[in-house]
N, C-alpha and C positions, 0 to 999 in steps of 0.2 A: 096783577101778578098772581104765580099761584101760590100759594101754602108751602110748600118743600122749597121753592125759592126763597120766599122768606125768611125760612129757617135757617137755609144755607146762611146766607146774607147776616143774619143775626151771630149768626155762630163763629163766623169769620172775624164778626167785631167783639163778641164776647172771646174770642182768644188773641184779637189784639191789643184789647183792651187790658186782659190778663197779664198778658206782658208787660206793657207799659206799668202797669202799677205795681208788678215785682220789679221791675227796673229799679222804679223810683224809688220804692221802702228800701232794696239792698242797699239802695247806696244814700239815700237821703235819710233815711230812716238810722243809720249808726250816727251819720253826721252828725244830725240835730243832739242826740244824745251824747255826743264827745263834747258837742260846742257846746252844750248847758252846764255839762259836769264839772 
């Protein structure tokens, strides 16, 4: 593979990975703190 592919390839998942983990903090992240409170 070359290089710039790579990068593409990474990048794609370092922003879906972004996502998914604001997903989850917006809305798991209040949760957990109402439910311990």
């Amino acid at each position: 593979m070359i290089q710039k592919e790579i990068l593409k390839k990474v990048r794609r998942i370092e922003i879906r990975t972004k996502k998914l983990v604001n997903d989850l903090f917006s809305g798991e992240y209040h949760s957990t703190f109402k439910g311990q409170g």
